[in-house]
C-alpha positions as CSV (number, residue, x, y, z in Angstrom):
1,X,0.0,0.0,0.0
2,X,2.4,2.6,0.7
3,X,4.4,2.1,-2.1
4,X,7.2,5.0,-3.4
5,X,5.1,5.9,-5.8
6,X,1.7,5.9,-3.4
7,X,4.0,8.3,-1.4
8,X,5.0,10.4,-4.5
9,X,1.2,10.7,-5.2
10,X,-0.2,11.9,-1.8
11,X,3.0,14.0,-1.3
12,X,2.3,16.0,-4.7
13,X,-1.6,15.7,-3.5
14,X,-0.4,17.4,-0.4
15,X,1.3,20.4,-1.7
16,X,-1.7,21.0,-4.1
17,X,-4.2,21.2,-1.5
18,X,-2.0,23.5,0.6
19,X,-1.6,25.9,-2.5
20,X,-5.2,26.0,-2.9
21,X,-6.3,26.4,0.9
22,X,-3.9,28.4,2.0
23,X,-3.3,31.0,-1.1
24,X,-6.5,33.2,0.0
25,X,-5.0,33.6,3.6
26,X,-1.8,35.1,2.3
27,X,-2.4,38.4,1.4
28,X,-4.8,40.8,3.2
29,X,-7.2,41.8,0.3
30,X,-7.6,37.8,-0.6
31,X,-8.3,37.0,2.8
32,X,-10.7,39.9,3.4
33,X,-12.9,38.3,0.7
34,X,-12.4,35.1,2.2
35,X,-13.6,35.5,5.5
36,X,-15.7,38.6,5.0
37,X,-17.5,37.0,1.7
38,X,-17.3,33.5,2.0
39,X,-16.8,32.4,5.7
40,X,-18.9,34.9,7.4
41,X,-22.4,34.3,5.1
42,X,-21.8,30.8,5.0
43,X,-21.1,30.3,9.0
44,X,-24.5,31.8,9.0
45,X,-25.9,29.5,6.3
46,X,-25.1,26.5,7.9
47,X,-27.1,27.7,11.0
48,X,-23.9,28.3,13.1
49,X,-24.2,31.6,14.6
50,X,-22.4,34.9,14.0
51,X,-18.7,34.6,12.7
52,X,-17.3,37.6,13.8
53,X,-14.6,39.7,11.8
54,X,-11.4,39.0,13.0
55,X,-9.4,42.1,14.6
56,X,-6.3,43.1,13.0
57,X,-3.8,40.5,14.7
58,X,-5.9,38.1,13.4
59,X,-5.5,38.6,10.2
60,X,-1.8,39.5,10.2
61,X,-1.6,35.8,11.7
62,X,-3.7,34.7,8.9
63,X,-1.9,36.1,6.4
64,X,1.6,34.8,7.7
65,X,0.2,31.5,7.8
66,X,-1.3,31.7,4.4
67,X,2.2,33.3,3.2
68,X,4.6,30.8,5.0
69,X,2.2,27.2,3.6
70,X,2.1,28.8,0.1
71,X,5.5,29.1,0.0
72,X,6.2,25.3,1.6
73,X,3.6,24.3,-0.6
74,X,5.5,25.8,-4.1
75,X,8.8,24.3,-2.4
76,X,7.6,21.1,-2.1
77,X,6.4,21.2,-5.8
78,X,9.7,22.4,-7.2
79,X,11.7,20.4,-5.4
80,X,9.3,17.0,-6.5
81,X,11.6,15.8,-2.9
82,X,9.8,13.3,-1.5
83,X,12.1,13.4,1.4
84,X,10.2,16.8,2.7
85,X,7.0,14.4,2.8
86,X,7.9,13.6,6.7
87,X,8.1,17.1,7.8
88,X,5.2,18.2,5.9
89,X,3.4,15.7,7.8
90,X,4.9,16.8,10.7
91,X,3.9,20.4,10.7
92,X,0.6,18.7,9.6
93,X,0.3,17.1,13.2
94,X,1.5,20.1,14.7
95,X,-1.8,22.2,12.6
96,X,-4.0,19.7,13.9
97,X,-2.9,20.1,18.0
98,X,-3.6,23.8,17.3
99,X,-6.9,23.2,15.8
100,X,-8.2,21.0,18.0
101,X,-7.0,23.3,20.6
102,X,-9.2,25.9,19.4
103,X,-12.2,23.5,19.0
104,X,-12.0,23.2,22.3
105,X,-11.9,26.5,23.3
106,X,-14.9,27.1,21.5
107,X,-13.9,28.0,17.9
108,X,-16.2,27.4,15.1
109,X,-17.1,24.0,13.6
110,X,-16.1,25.1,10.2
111,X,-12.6,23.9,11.4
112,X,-13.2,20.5,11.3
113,X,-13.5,21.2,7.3
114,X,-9.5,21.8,7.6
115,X,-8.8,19.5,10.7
116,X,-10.0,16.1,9.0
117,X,-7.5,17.0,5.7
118,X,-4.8,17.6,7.9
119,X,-5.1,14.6,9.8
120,X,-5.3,12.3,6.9
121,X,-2.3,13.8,5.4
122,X,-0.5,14.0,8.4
123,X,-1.3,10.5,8.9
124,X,-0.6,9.0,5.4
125,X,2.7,10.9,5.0
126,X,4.2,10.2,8.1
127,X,3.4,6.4,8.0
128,X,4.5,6.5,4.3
129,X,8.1,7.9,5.4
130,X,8.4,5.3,8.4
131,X,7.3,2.3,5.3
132,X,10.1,3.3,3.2
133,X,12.7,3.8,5.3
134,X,12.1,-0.1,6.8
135,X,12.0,-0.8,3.3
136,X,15.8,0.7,2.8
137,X,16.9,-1.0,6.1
138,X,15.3,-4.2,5.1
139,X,17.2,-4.0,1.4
């Protein structure tokens, strides 16, 4: 199942859905519409409450994350490395603590949206490394 090229496929997979997610958090215009025209209405849509708008902090934070995964994310396609799979899937893990730390605390739902990606490639990446390196050690 976790074949090298199973790896090369989620890894790729990865960094595509990174560039996608995270490119509307990187800049402050792009995320404005985001949250402001897309979160916001459809936080209230799905019968969730108010979303409020986020203070400035918030959106610098936003927008380093955004700026900091696109980046990783066009790294990790240039560099086709599959190598950088284990601490994608690391940082992944790391996402997911603070994420479940804010469910917790009482942060919207909509979360979960992002949480069950990250887990599944946190999961499948860092299970894929530890495969192919008993594969080396076995050869």
């Amino acid at each position: 199942m976790f074949c090298h090229e199973m790896n090369r496929k989620v890894f790729v997979a990865s960094s595509w859905y990174d560039l996608a997610v995270s490119a509307p958090f990187a800049l402050p215009v792009t995320f404005s519409l985001l949250w402001g025209g897309i979160m916001i209405p459809l936080h209230a849509a799905l019968g969730l409450g108010p979303l409020e708008p986020l203070a400035t902090h918030g959106v610098l934070f936003a927008n380093f994350f955004g700026s900091v995964v696109v980046v990783w994310a066009v790294a990790r396609l240039y560099l086709a490395d599959v190598r950088l799979a284990l601490f994608d899937g690391i940082g992944r893990g790391l996402f997911c603590i603070a994420m479940l730390n804010a469910l917790m605390a009482g942060a919207s739902p909509l979360i979960w949206v992002f949480f069950v990606p990250e887990l599944a490639f946190c999961v499948l990446q860092i299970v894929g490394d530890i495969v192919q390196r008993q594969r080396k050690v076995a050869l």
